[in-house]
C-alpha positions as CSV (number, residue, x, y, z in Angstrom):
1,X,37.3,-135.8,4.2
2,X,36.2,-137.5,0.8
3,X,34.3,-140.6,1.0
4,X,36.1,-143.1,-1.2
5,X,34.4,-143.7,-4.6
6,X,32.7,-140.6,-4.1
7,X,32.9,-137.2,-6.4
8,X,34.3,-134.6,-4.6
9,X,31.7,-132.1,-6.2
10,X,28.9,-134.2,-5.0
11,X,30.8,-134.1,-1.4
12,X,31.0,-131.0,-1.4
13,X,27.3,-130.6,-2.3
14,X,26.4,-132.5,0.4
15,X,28.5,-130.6,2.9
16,X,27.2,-127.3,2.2
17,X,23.3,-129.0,2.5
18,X,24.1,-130.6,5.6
19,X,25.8,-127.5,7.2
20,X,22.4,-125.1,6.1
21,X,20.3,-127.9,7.5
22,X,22.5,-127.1,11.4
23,X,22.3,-123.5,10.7
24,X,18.3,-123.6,10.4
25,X,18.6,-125.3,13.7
26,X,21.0,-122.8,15.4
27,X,19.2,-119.6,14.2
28,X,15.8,-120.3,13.7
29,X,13.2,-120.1,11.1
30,X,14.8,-118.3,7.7
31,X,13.1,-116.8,4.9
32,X,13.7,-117.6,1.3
33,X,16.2,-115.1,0.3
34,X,18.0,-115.5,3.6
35,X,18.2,-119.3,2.8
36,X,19.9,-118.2,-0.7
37,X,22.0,-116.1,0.8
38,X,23.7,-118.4,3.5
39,X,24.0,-121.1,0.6
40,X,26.4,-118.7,-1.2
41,X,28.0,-117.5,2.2
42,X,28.6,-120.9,3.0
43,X,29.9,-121.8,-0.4
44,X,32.6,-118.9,-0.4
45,X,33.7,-119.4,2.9
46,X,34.6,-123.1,1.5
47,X,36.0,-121.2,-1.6
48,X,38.3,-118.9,0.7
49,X,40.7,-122.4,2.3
50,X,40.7,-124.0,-1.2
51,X,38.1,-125.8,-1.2
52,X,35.8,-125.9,-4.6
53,X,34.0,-128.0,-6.6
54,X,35.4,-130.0,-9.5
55,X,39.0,-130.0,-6.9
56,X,39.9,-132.8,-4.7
57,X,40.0,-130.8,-1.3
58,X,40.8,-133.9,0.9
59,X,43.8,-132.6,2.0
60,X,42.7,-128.6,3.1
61,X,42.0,-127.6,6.2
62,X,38.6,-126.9,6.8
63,X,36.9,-123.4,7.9
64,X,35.9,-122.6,11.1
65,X,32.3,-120.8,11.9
66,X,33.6,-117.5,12.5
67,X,34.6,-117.7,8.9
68,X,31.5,-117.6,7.9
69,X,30.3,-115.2,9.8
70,X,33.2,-112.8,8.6
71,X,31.7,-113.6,5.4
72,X,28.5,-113.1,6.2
73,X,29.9,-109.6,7.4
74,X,31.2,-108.1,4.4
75,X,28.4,-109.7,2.3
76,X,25.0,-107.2,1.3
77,X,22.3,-108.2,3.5
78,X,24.1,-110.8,5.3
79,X,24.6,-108.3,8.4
80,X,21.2,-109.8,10.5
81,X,22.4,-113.6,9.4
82,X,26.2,-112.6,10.9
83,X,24.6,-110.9,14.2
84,X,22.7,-114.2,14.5
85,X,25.3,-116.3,14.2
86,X,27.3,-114.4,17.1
87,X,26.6,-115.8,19.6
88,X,27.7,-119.6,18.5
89,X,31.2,-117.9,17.5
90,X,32.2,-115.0,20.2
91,X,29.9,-114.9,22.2
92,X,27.8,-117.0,25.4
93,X,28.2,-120.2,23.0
94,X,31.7,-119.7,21.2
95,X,33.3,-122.9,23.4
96,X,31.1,-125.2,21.9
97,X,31.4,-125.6,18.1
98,X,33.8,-122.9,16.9
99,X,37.3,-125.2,16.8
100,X,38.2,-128.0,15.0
101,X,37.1,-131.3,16.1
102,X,39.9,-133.6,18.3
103,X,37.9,-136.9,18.4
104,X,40.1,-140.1,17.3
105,X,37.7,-142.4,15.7
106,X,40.1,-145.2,15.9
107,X,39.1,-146.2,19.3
108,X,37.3,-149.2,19.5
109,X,34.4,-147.6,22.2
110,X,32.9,-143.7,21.4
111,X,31.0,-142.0,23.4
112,X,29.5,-138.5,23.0
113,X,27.6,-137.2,25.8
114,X,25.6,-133.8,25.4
115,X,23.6,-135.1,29.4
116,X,25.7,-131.6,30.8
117,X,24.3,-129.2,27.4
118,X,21.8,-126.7,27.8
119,X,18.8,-127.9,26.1
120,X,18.7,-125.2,23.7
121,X,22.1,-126.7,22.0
122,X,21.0,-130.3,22.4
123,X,19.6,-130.6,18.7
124,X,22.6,-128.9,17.8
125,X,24.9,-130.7,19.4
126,X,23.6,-134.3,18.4
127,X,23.1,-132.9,14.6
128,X,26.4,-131.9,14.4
129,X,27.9,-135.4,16.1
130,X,26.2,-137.5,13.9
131,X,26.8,-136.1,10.8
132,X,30.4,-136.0,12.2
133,X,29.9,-139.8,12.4
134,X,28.4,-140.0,8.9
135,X,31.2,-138.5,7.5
136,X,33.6,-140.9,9.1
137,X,31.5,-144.0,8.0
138,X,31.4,-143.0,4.4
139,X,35.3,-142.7,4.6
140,X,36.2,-145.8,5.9
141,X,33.4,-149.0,4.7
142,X,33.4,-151.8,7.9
143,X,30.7,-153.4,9.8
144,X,30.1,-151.0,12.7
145,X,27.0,-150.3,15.2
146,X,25.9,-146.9,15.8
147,X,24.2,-145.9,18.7
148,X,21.5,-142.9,19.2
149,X,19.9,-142.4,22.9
150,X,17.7,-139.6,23.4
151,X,17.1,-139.7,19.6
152,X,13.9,-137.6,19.9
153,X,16.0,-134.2,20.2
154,X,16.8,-134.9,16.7
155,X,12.9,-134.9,15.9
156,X,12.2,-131.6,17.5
157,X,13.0,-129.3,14.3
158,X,12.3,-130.5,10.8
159,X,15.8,-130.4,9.5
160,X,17.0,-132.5,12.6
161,X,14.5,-135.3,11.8
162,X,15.5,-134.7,8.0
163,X,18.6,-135.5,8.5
164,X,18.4,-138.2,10.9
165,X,16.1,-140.2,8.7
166,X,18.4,-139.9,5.3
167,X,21.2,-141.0,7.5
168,X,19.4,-144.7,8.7
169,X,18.0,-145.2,5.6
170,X,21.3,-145.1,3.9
171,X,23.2,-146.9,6.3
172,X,22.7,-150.4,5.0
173,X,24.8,-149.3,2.1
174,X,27.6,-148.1,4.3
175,X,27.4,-151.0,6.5
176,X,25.9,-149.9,9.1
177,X,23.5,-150.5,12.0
178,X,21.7,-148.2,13.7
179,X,19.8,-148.4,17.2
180,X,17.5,-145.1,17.8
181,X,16.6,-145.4,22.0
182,X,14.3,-142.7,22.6
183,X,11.6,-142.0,26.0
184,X,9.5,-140.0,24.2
185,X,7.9,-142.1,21.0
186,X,5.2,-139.7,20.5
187,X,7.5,-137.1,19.2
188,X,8.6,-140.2,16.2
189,X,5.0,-141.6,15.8
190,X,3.7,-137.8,14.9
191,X,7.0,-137.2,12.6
192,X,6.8,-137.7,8.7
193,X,10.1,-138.4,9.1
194,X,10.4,-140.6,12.5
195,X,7.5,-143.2,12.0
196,X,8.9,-144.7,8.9
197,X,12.2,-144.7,11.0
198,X,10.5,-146.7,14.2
199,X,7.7,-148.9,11.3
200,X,11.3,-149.7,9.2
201,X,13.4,-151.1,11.8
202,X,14.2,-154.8,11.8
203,X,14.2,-154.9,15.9
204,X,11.5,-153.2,18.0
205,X,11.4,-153.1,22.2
206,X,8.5,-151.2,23.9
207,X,8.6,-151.1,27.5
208,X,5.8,-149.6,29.5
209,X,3.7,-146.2,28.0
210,X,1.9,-143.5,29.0
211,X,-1.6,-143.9,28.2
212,X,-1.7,-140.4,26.3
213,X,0.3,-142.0,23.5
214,X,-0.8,-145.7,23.7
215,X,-3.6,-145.5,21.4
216,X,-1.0,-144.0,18.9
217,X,1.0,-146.9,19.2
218,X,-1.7,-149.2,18.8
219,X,-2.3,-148.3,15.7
220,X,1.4,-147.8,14.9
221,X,2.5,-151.4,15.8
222,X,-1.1,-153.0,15.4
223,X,-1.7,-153.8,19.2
224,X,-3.8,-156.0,20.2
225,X,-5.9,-154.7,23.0
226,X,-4.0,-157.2,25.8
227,X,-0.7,-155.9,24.5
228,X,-1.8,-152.5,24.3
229,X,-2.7,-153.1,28.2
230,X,0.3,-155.0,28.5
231,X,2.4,-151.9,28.3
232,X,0.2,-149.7,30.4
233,X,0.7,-152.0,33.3
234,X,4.4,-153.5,33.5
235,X,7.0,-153.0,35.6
236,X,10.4,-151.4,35.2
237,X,12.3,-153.7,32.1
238,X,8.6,-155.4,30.9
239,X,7.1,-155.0,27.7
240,X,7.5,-156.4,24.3
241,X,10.0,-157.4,21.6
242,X,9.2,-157.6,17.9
243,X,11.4,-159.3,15.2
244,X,9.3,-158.8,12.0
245,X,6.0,-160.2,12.2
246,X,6.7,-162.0,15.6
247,X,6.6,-160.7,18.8
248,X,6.8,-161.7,22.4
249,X,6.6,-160.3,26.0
250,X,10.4,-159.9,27.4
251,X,12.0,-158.9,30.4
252,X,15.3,-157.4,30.9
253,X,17.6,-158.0,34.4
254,X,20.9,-155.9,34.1
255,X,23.5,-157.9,36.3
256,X,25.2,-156.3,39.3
257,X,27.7,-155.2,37.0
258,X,26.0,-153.7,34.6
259,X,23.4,-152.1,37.2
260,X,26.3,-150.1,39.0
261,X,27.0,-148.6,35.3
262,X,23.6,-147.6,33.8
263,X,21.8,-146.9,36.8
264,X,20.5,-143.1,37.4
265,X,18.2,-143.2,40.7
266,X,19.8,-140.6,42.8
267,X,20.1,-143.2,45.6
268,X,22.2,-145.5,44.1
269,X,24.5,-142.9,42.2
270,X,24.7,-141.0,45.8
271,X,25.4,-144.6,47.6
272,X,28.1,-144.9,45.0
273,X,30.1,-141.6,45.8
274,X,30.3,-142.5,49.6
């Protein structure tokens, strides 16, 4: 899919970055020369259904990733790369990423859950969603709301954090506004990439903190020492709001409705199945 307004060279450009970025992910640390060598894998296994630069592609059908590992196959030195890549296209892991995607994005509520995924294929799974997403939003320009829970799966490898940051800091431009939800800050606040994501955002909510992290955050948001034992000390839906420079204790009371949809103590999900 080509973004409208957008050079189809450039797209592509950015496909083929974004695609090395989820393969750093999926196989682990690469070294130089490996890098170089998926980027031309990558690029030819484009090449094979048509799609090049300086061509408007829009309409091809794009490969799958046992393409690429067929190229990576018949390509000199690409065998170790390939053997990695196995077990994501036949083998324990093939299921989850190796078919074209089925999700309508016309529907007015979305909602990808990866709660069921190993966590070995979380990063990978919310890396590859949101830059499904991206692509989408680019397509189409409209007001729309992304939301990210669990966002700190995306910080746990430098390429996931990467590309999570370039993607809210160019939202605005695209229309877009995006909520990161996230129970561990730490692994934002200790991010190059994550604390100008949290420090950036227009709306802030901390609820109550571990004291192994507080002082971190005290410094992050500029705490005063009340706040700072504030959120040390509240209960369940306590803790503080900022909008800018102003800030103010809040708490949040789900209705009944709402409660019997978001809750997750075992008690009340069991007590719902009877």
């Amino acid at each position: 899919m080509i973004p409208k307004d957008e050079d189809p060279t450039d797209v592509l450009r950015s496909h083929i970055i974004t695609l090395t970025g989820l393969l750093k992910i999926m196989l682990g640390k690469m070294e130089v020369d490996e890098e170089s060598l998926l980027d031309r894998a990558i690029t030819e296994t484009y090449a094979s259904r048509g799609i090049v630069a300086g061509k408007n592609f829009s309409g091809a059908e794009a490969p799958l990733l046992e393409d690429l590992e067929a190229v990576l196959r018949n390509m000199e030195g690409g065998h170790t790369l390939a053997e990695r890549l196995y077990r994501f296209t036949k083998g324990s892991f093939a299921g989850f990423m190796n078919s074209p995607s089925n999700i309508d994005i016309k529907n007015r509520l979305i909602v990808f859950s990866i709660r069921d995924l190993e966590d070995e294929l979380r990063p990978i799974a919310m890396y590859i969603i949101l830059n499904f997403i991206w692509n989408l939003i680019r397509a189409e320009v409209k007001k729309r709301i992304m939301i990210i829970d669990e966002a700190w799966w995306m910080m746990k490898q430098e390429d996931g954090a990467s590309f999570l940051f370039g993607l809210v800091k160019r939202a605005r431009k695209y229309f877009l506004g995006v909520t990161t939800i996230t129970q561990d800050v730490e692994d934002f606040l200790r991010s190059p990439y994550g604390k100008p994501i949290i420090t950036n955002s227009s709306l802030q909510i901390l609820l109550k903190q571990a004291p192994a992290t507080i002082d971190l955050l005290q410094k992050t948001f500029n705490l005063t020492d009340g706040e700072k034992n504030m959120l040390l000390e509240v209960e369940v839906g306590q803790g503080l709001f900022f909008a800018g420079l102003n800030r103010v204790a809040i708490q949040i009371v789900a209705s009944y409705s709402e409660d019997k949809i978001i809750t997750t103590k075992p008690e009340d999900v069991l007590a719902q199945k009877k």
